[in-house]
N, C-alpha and C positions, 0 to 999 in steps of 0.2 A: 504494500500500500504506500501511495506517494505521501510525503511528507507534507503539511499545505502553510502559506505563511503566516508566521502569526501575528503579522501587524493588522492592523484596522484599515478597513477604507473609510472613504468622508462622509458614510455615513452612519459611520462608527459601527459597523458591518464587522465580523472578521473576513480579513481578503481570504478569498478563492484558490487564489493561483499555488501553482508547486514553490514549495521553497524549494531557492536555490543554494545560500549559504548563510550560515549562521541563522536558520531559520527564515530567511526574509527571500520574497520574491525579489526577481529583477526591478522590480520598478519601487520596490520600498528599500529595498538596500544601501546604505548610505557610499556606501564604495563607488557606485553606479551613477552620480548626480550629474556628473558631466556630460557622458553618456544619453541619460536619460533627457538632457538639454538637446543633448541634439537628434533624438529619435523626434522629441516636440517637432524642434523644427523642420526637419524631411517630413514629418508627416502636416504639417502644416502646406509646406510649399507641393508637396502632391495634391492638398486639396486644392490650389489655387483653381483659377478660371483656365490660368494657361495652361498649366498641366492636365488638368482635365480634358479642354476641348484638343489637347495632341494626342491623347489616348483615345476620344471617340473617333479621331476621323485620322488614324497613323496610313493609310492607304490613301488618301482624298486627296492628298497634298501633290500641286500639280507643278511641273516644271513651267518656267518659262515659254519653252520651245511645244511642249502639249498645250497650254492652254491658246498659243498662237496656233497649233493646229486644229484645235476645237472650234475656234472663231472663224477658221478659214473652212474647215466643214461646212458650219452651220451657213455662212453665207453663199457658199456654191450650191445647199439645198435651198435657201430661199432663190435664187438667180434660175434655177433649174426646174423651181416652183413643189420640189419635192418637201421644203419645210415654209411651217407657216413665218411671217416675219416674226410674231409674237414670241417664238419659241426660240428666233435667233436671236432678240432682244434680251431673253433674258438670258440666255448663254453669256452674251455677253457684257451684261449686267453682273454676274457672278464669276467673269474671268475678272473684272473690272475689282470685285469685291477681296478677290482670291488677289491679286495684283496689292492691294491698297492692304490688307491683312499681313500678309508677306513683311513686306514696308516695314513696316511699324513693328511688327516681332525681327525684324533685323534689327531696328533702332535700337530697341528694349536690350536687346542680347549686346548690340554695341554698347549702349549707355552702363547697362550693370557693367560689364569688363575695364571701361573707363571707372568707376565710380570703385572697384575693387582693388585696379592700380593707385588711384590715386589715394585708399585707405590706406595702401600697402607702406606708399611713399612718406606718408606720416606716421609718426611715432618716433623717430630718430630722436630730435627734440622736441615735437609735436609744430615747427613751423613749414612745413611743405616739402619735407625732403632732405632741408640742412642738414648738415652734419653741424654739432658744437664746436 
């Protein structure tokens, strides 16, 4: 039989889980605080919006040169009368949006890597990089 922790949860519950050492689960453990700081945070930053909508559509994501070829599709079916305009419209309404989406998760991904160099760069003496 598993051994179970014997600290409380918040609701003055005793926790559930298996102890791991010294009787205490992973997450009540004082050894673990650090650790347990940055499970918080990964699991924070997985729920974001961004990480989210990258896991519903990891397939959806379209190059450059496809979405230039979907546009050029849809207009040789409307010229050939084989699609309606409506339906090229909004093809290219949502290469338009896929284009503008792109953008702006490039910025973001640039902006945090600048904004992570430029943490890095401070702390020396805390004035932008100086050395004392």
């Amino acid at each position: 039989m598993d051994a179970k922790c014997t600290a409380r949860n918040r609701a003055g519950e005793p926790c559930g889980a298996q102890a791991w050492r010294d009787g205490l689960c992973r997450w009540h453990h004082p050894g673990l605080e650090a650790e347990r700081a940055t499970w918080r945070r990964t699991g924070g930053e997985q729920r974001s919006n961004k990480a989210r909508a990258k896991r519903q559509l990891p397939d959806a994501v379209l190059t450059p040169a496809e979405l230039q070829g979907f546009i050029g599709l849809a207009l040789r079916g409307v010229i050939a009368g084989e699609i309606e305009p409506g339906v090229a419209n909004a093809v290219a309404t949502l290469a338009r949006a896929a284009v503008v989406v792109r953008e702006a998760t490039e910025l973001e991904d640039r902006l945090a890597a600048l904004e992570a160099a430029a943490a890095g760069q401070t702390g020396q003496d805390g004035q932008n990089g100086r050395f004392a």
